[in-house]
C-alpha positions in Angstrom: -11.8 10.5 48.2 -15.0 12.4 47.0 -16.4 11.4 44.4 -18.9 15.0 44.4 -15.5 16.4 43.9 -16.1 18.0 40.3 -12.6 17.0 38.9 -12.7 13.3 39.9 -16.3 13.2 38.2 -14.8 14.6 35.2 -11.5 12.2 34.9 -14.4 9.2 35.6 -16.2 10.3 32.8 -12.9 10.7 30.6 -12.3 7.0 31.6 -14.8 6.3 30.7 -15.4 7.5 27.1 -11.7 6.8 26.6 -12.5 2.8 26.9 -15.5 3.4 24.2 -13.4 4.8 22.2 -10.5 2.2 22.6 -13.5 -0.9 22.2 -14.8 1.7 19.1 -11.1 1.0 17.9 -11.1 -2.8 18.4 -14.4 -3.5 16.5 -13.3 -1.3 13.8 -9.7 -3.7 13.3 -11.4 -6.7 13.4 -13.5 -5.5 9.7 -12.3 -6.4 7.1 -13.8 -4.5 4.2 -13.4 -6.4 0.6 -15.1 -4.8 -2.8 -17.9 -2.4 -0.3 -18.6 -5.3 2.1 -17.7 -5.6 5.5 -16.1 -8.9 6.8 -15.7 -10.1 10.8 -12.0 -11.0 10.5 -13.0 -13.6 13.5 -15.5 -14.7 11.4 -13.6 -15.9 8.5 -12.1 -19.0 7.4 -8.7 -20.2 7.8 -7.8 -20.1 4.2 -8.9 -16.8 4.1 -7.3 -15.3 7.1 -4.0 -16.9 5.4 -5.0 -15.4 2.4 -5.4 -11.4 3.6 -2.5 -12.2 5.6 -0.1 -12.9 2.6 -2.1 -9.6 1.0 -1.1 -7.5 3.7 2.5 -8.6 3.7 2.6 -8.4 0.4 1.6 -4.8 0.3 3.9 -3.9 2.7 7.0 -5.6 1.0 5.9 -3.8 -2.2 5.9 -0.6 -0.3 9.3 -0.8 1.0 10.8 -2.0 -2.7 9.3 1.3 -4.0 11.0 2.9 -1.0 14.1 1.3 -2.1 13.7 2.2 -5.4 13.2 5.4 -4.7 16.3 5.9 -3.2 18.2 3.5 -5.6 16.8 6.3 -8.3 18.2 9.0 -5.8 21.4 7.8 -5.6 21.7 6.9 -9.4 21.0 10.3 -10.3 23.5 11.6 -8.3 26.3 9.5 -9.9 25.4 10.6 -12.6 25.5 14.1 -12.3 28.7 13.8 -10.7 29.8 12.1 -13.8 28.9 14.3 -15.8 30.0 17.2 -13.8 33.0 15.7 -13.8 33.4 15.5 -17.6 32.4 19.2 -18.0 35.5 20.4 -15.6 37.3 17.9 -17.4 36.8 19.2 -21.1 37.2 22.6 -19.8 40.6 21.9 -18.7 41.5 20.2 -22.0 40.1 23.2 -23.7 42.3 25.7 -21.5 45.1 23.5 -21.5 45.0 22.3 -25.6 
């Protein structure tokens, strides 16, 4: 292999700002930012790891209830207008037929 070769230089260099960016990545998940201030996830206390960890799964329960909802509303909605659909063709067959 040679490494003057232009196109391994370039794939090195790739590498190698790829792992920045993927250390870039890790620092960034391990903040924790609460009311402006930034917070070291590692460097916080049991309690309140436990603490942003019942936030978090919180939030993401509440998310999928409103996704639920959303389609519960959906769904009711199109009952209803098929109710009431159905009582229009209805009336106008009474109307024909009365």
């Amino acid at each position: 292999m040679n490494l003057k070769d232009p196109g391994i230089q370039i794939c090195l260099v790739l590498t190698h700002i790829h792992k920045e960016e993927i250390d870039m990545a890790e620092k960034k998940t391990n903040v924790i930012t609460i009311d402006g201030v930034d917070y070291n996830k590692d460097e916080l206390s049991q309690d309140q790891t436990y603490w942003i960890n019942q936030i978090n799964n919180l939030q993401t329960k509440s998310a999928n209830i409103r996704f639920e909802l959303d389609q519960i509303l959906v769904a009711q909605n199109a009952f209803t207008n098929s109710l009431i659909q159905s009582l229009k063709t209805e009336n106008k067959k009474e109307a024909v037929n009365g």
